[in-house]
C-alpha positions in Angstrom: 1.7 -9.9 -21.8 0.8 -6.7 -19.9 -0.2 -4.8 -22.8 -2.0 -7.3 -24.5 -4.2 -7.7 -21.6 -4.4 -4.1 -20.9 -5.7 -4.0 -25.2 -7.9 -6.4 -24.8 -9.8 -5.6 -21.3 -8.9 -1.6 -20.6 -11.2 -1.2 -17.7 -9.8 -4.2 -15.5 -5.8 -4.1 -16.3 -4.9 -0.2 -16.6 -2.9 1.6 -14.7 -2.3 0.5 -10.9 -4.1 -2.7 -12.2 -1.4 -3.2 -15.0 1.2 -2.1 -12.4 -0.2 -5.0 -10.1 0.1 -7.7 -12.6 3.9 -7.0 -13.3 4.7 -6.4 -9.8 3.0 -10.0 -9.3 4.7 -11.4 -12.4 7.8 -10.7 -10.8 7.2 -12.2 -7.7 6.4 -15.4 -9.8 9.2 -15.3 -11.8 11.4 -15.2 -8.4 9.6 -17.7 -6.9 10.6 -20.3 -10.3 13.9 -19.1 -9.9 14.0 -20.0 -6.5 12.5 -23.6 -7.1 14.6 -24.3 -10.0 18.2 -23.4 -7.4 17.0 -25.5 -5.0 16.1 -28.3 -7.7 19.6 -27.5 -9.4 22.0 -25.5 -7.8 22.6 -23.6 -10.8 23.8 -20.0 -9.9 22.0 -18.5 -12.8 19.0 -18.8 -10.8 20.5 -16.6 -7.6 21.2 -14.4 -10.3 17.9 -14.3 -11.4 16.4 -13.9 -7.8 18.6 -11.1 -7.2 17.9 -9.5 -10.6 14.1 -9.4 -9.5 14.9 -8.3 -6.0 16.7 -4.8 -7.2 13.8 -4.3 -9.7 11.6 -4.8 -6.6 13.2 -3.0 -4.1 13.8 0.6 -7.2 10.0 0.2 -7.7 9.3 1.0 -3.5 8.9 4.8 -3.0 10.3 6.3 0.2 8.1 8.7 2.1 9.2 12.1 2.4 10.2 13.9 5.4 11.6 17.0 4.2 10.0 19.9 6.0 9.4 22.1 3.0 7.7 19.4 0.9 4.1 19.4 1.0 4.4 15.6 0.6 5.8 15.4 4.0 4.3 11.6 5.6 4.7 14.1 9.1 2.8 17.1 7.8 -0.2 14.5 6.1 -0.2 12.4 9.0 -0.8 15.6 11.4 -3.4 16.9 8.7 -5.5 13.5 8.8 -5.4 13.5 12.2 -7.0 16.2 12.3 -9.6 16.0 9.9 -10.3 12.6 12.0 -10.8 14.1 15.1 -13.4 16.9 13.1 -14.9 14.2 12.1 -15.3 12.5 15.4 -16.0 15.7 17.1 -19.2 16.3 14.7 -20.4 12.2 15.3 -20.6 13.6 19.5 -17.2 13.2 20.8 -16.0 16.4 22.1 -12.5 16.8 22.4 -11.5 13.0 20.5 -8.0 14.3 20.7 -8.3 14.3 24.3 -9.3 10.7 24.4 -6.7 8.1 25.3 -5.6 5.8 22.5 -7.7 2.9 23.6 -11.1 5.0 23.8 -9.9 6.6 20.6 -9.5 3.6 18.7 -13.0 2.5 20.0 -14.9 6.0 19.0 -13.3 5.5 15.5 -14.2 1.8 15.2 -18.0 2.5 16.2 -18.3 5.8 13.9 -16.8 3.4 10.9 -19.1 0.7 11.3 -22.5 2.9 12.0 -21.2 4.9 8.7 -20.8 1.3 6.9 -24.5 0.3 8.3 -25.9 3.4 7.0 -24.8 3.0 3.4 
């Protein structure tokens, strides 16, 4: 059904769209499973609900932490905090990584919603 939808409106289920609609399709086909035990007892059903779990749980993509990847979540995470506090430091806040986490949080909240207001 994915590819036929993806044939017949390209722009709306390609890629991560198509990749949606399965992932959801899934979840619905778990959820009937689930419905149909507790209406029958069946097993085939638990089988079903744990067949859909392990294709659930493969598709989930651990984050990296290995120091020589350039993928590392730690290394990113340091790198956008940075580029944050650039940011924050050309919007008037000098030193934001000075800041506590409370007047942080408040300087980035009222920088996103003046940049929001201005577009």
């Amino acid at each position: 059904m994915a590819s036929e939808l993806e044939a017949h409106f390209p722009t709306r289920f390609s890629g991560a769209e198509s990749e949606k609609l399965l992932y959801y399709q899934q979840q619905q086909k778990r959820l009937l499973a689930q419905c149909a035990w507790l209406r029958t007892e069946e097993p085939s059903y638990l089988a079903t609900v744990a067949e859909v779990d392990a294709w659930m749980l493969e598709q989930m993509k651990p984050q990296i932490f290995d120091d020589g990847d350039v993928r590392n979540v730690l290394t990113q995470n340091r790198r956008r905090f940075g580029q944050l506090c650039a940011a924050l430091s050309t919007m008037g806040y000098p030193r934001p990584q000075e800041l506590d986490v409370f007047s942080f949080h408040s300087a980035v909240d009222f920088v996103n919603s003046k940049s929001q207001k201005s577009n």
